[in-house]
N, C-alpha and C positions, 0 to 999 in steps of 0.2 A: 284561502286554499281549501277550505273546508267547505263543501255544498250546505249542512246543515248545522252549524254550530248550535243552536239552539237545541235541535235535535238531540244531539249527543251528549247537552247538558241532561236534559230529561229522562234520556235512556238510563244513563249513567249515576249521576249523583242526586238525581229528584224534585233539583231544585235550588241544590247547594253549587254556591260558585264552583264554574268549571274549574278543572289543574291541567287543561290541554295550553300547552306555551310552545308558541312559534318561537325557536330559538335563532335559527338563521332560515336561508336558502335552504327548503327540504329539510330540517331537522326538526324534531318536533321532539318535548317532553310529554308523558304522559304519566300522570300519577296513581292507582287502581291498588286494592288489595288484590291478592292471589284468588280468593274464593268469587268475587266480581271482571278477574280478567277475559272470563268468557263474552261477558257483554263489550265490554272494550272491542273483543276480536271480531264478533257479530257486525259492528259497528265501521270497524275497517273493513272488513272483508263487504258490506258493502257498498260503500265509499271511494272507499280505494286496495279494489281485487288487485290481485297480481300489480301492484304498484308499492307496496310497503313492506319493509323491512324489520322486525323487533328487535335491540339490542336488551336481552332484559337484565335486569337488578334483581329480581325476586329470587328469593329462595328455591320456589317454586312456581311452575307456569306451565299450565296446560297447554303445551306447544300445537297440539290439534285447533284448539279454539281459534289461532291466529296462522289457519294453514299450513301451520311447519314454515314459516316465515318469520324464526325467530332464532338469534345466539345468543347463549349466553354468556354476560361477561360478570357474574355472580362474585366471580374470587376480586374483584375488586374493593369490594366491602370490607374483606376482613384485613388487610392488609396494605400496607405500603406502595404506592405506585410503581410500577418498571419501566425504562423508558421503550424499552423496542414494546413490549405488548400495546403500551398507550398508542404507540407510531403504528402499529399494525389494524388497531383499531380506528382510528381516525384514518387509516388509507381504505380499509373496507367501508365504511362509512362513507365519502365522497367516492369511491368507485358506485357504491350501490346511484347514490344518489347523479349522478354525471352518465350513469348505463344511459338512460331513458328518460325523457323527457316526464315530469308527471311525480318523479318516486320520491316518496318520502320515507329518512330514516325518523325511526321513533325511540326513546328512551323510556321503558317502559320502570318505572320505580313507585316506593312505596314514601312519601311525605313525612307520615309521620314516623320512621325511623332514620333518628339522624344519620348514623353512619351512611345509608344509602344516600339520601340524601345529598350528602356529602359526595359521594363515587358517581351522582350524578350531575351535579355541578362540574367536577372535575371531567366529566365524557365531553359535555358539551361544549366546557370553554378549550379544552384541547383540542376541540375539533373545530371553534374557531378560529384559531391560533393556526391550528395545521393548514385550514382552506384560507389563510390570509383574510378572514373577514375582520378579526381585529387587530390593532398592532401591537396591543401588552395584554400578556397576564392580567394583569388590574381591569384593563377595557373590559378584556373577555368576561372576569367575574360580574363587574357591575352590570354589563349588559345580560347578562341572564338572567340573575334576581332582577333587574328594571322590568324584565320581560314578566317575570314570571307575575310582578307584582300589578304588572296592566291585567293581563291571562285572568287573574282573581281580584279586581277592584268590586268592591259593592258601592250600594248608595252609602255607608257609613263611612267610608275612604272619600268623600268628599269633603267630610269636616277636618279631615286631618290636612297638614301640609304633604307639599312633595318630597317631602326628606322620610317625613314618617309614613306615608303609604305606600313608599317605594322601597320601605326596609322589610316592609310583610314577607316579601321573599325571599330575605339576604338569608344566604348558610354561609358560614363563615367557614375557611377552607383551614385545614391544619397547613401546619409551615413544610411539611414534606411536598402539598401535593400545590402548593403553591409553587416553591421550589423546580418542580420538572413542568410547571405547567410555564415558567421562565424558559428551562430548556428546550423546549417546543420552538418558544418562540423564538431564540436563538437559533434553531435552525431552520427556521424557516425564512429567517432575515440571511443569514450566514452559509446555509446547504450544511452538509453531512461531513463531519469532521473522522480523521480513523481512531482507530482505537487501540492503544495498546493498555498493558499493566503499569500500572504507577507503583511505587515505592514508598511506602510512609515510615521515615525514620523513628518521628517519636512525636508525641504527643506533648504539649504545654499546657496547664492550666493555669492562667491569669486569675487571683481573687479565689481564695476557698470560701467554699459556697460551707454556713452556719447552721447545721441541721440537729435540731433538738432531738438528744438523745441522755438518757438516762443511765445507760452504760458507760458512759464515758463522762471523765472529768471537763475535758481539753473543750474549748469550744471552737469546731469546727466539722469536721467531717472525715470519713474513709473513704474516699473517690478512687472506685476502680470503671475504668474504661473496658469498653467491648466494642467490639468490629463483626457484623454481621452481612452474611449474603442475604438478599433482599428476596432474592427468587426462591431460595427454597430453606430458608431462616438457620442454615448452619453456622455456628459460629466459629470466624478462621483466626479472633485473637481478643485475649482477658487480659489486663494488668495484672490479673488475680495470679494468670500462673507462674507469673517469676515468684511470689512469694512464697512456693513450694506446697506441699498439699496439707500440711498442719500448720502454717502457720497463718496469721490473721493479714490481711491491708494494712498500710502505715497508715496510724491516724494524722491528719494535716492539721495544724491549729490554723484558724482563721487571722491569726497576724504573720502566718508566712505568706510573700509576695506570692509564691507559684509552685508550682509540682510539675517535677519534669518525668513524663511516662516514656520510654523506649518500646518501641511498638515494631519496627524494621522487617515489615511484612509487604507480602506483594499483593496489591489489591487488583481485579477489573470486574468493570458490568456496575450493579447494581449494589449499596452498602447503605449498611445503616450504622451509624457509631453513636454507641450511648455512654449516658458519664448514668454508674450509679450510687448511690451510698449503701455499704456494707459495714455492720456491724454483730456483734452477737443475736440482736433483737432481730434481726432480718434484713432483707433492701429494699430500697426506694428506689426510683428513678428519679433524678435529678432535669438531664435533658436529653434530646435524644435529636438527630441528624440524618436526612436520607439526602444520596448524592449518587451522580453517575460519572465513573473515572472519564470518561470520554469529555466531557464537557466539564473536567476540574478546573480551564484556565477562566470561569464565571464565577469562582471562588477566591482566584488567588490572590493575591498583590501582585501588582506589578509584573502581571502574565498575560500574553497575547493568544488569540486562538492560534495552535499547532497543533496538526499530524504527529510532529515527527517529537515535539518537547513540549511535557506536560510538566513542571514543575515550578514548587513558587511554596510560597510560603502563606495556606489557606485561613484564614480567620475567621472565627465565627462569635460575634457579639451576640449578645442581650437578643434584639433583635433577631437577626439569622437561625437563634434557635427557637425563636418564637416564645420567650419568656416575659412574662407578666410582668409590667413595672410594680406591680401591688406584691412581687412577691419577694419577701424580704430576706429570702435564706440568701439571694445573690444578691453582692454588693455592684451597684451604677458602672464601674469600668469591669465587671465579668466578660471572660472571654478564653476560647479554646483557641490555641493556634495548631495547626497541621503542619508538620516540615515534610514535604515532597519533594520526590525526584523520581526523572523517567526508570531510572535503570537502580537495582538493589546495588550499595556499596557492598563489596566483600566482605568478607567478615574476616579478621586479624589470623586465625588458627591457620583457615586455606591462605591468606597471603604467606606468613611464615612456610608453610609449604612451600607452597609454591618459589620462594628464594632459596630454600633450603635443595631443590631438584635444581635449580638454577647452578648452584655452586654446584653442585654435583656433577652435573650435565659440564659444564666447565673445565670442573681437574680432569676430568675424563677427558677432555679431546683436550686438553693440552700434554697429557702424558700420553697420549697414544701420537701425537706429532711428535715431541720429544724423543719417543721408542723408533719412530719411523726415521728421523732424520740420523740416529744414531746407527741404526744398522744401515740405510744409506752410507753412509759415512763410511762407518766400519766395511764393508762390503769392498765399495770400491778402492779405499785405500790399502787396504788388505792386498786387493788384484792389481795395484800398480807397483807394489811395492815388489811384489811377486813374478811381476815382468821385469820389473829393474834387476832383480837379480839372475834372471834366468839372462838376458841379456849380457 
């Protein structure tokens, strides 16, 4: 694709293995500091004028150097994936790319900061995932780093095997953005599912997770749960606040089977739910989960994809939350269960109400029939009686 790859080694890094990675059809990685992204853009812009696209990662980027041919998708870095911005990004991305014959989109980041790193592994393999060039999540990952690891082979990557020269450019994805990058794929095997709010009644913890603390006698932990919005990180629920605002978390000793959390909030979009440990000393994070309501029936048990009924009973192992076998605060069968349902059950106060206007609404029209058939009654009998005698 490139007229002078040799070229742009020289231009650019001097001499040091290139970071230019063909990731698919038109999609290209590019790795530059901010203070060197001018030569990058020189580079393009003579290569490929009015043919390229920058998505960047950088903090900062002299958007003149690459023509004003450049978005940024920065807020990727510090945060949590969203499903519709990833879907919007990977549909600009193949529209640029599918305009005109020639155009190449580029991922413009920085290597040695992992997080970016990270947000850029994630652009790419969602964008293979979206364009149908791979058919899992897994493919997509391995095929990038495989790419990236060709991209910067030297003579020294010969004495290694293919397992170990192909790892030079594995980033290992957190379990959030692995997770939506599954989503992707789901719909794009599946098409677009609707969306409503789901219901989450309460919260199970399987196995209290063992966290050394010095405050406390009991061995075990204070696990309180949180429900956050992903899009703009407000929080819509704490186990903390059923326990009122002076009092502490129940501590859980690690020989009770489970802790039952009552949660019965309405969730949609984008959520992240964390288990933390609180104590006098401060908190921890234990584990933490990112999910999109839309696509809940990829979590649940025994749940088919629907429109119209999203519920089921979601579980999240060991596994699914991306916990270390090596880490020994949670015990081998850990696990969070989710109880959902499409629709909030009422809550007991508005039922009783609500029976209570029942009976009401009731004596009322039966005593107002009562009242009506009586002066019926009365009326005409009155007026017959009245003719009988006048007769």
């Amino acid at each position: 694709m490139f007229r002078s790859f040799e070229g742009l080694k020289q231009a650019l890094w001097g001499g040091a293995p290139p970071t230019l990675v063909e990731v698919g059809a038109g999609l290209l990685e590019l790795s530059t500091e901010a203070h060197r992204a001018s030569e990058a853009g020189a580079w393009l812009q003579e290569n490929h004028k009015d043919r390229f696209m920058v998505w960047n990662l950088l903090p900062e980027l002299d958007a003149a150097a690459f023509d004003d041919h450049v978005m940024s998708v920065a807020q990727l870095v510090d945060r949590s994936p969203l499903l519709e911005e990833t879907l919007r990004i990977c549909h600009a991305i193949r529209a640029w790319i599918d305009c005109d014959e020639g155009n190449i989109a580029i991922i413009v980041y920085a290597s040695s900061d992992a997080p970016m790193a990270v947000a850029s592994t994630y652009v790419c393999c969602a964008h293979l995932l979206y364009s149908r060039a791979q058919a899992s999540a897994h493919q997509a990952w391995r095929h990038v780093w495989q790419q990236r690891a060709v991209a910067t082979q030297g003579v020294s990557d010969f004495l290694l095997d293919e397992e170990e020269a192909a790892a030079k450019g594995r980033v290992d994805l957190p379990n959030s953005h692995m997770t939506y990058l599954r989503y992707i794929q789901a719909l794009s095997q599946h098409g677009v599912v609707g969306e409503e709010p789901i219901f989450i009644q309460r919260i199970v913890l399987h196995s209290i997770p063992v966290v050394a603390s010095s405050s406390s006698k009991v061995k075990g932990c204070c696990p309180v749960f949180t429900i956050t919005k992903a899009s703009n990180g407000r929080q819509v629920f704490s186990s903390d606040w059923r326990t009122g605002p002076d009092a502490s978390p129940k501590t859980c000793a690690a020989e009770e089977l489970s802790a039952i959390f009552p949660v019965d909030t309405a969730l949609m979009g984008d959520v992240i739910v964390s288990l933390h440990h609180h104590d006098v000393e401060g908190s921890c994070l234990l584990a933490t989960f990112s999910l999109h309501t839309a696509l809940i029936y990829l979590h649940c048990l025994h749940a088919e994809p629907s429109a119209s009924l999203q519920q089921g009973l979601m579980r999240l192992d060991r596994t699914a939350l991306g916990l270390s076998l090596s880490d020994t605060r949670f015990d081998q069968h850990f696990a969070i269960d989710l109880l959902i349902s499409p629709h909030p059950a009422p809550p007991r106060v508005c039922m009783y109400v609500c029976i209570c206007i029942c009976v009401c609404v009731y004596v009322v029209v039966v005593v107002v029939v009562v009242v009506v058939v009586f002066v019926f009654v009365y009326v005409y009998v009155c007026k017959g009686i009245c003719i009988c005698i006048c007769i």
